[in-house]
N, C-alpha and C positions, 0 to 999 in steps of 0.2 A: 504494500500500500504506500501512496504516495507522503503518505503523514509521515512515517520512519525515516525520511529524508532529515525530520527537527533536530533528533541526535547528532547529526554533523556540524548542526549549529553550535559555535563557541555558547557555553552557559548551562545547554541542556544536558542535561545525565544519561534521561532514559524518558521513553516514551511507550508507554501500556496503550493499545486501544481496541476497545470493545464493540467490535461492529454490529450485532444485534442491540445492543444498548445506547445505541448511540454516541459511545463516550468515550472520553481518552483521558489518563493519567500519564501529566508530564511533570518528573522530576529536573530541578534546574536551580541553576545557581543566581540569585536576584543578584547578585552583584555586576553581573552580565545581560542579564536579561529581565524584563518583568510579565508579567503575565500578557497585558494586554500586546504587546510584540509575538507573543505567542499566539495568540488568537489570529492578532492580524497576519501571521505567517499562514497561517493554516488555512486561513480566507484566500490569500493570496492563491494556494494552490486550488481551491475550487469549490471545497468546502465553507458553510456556515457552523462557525463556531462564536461560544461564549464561556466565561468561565463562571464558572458554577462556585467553586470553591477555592479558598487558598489553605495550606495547611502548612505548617513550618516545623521541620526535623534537622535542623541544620541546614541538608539543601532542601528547599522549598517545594511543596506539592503541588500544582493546582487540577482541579479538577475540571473539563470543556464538557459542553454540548456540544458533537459533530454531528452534521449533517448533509 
């Protein structure tokens, strides 16, 4: 899928996405990146996305709506 391209991006760690669910978990470092860059990356490629959550374990969780 075209979304696993994010991990190449400087900041992101890892990227989970749950295509029945509409959803993706991306791990990333805010020092580099912040969510809404994420989103807007993710748009870029085709999809509609938002972020749903943020969650903070040292590197940073957020949670999108793809669609």
């Amino acid at each position: 899928m075209k979304i696993n391209f994010l991990s190449f991006i400087l900041g992101i760690q890892s990227v989970l996405v749950a295509l029945l669910s509409h959803k993706a978990e991306v791990k990333y470092n805010p020092e580099y990146i912040i969510p809404s860059q994420i989103a807007h990356l993710i748009n870029e490629l085709g999809f509609r996305a938002e972020v749903l959550e943020t969650v903070e374990h040292g590197l940073d969780v957020i949670d999108l709506n793809v669609c």
